[in-house]
C-alpha positions as CSV (number, residue, x, y, z in Angstrom):
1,X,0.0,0.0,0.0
2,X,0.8,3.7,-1.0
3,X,0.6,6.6,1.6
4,X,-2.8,6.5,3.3
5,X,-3.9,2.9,2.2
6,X,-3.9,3.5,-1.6
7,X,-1.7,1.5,-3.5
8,X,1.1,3.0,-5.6
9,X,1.0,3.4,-9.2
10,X,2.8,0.2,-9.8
11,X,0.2,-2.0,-7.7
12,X,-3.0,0.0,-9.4
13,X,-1.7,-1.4,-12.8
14,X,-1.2,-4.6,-11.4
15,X,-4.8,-4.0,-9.9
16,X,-6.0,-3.1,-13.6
17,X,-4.3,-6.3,-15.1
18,X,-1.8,-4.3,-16.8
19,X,1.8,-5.6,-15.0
20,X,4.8,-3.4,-15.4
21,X,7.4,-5.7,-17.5
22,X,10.5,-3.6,-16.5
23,X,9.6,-3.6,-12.6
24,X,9.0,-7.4,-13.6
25,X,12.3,-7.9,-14.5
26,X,14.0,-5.8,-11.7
27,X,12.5,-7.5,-9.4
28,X,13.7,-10.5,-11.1
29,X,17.4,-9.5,-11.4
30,X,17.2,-8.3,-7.3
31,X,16.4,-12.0,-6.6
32,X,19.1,-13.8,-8.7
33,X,21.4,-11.2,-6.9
34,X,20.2,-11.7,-3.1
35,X,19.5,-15.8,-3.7
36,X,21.7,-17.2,-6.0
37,X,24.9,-14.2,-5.9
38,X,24.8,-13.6,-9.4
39,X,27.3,-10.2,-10.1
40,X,25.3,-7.8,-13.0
41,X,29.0,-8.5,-14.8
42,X,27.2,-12.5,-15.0
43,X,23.8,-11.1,-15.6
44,X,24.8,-8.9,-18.5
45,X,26.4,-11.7,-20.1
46,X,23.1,-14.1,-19.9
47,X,21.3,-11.0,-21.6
48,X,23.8,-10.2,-23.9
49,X,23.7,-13.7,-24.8
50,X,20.2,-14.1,-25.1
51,X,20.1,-11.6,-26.9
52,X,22.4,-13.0,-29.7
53,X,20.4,-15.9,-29.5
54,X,17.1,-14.2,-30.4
55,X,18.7,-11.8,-33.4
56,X,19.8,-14.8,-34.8
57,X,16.3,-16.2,-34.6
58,X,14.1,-13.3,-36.0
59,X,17.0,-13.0,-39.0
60,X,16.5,-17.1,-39.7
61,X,12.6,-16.2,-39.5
62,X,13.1,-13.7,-42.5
């Protein structure tokens, strides 16, 4: 809850059914961190990686 018992802007989306994606994936990237010690050096690579991986799919697709 947000202030006087109203929820904050992220939770009224939620509320709406519209999720925010890039709190999503923050509070993703804070859990690897705190759980698993993952460095953001290790967590840039898996994007950057991933991220190869999916140009590489979307140019075979064309």
């Amino acid at each position: 809850m947000h202030g006087a018992g109203r929820p904050s802007g992220r939770q009224q989306k939620r509320l709406r059914g519209r999720p925010d994606p890039e709190h999503n994936l923050a509070d993703v990237a804070i859990c690897l961190q705190i759980i698993y010690d993952i460095t953001d050096e290790k967590l840039g690579e898996w994007v950057e990686g991933k991220t190869v991986r999916q140009q590489r799919r979307m140019e075979d697709d064309k």
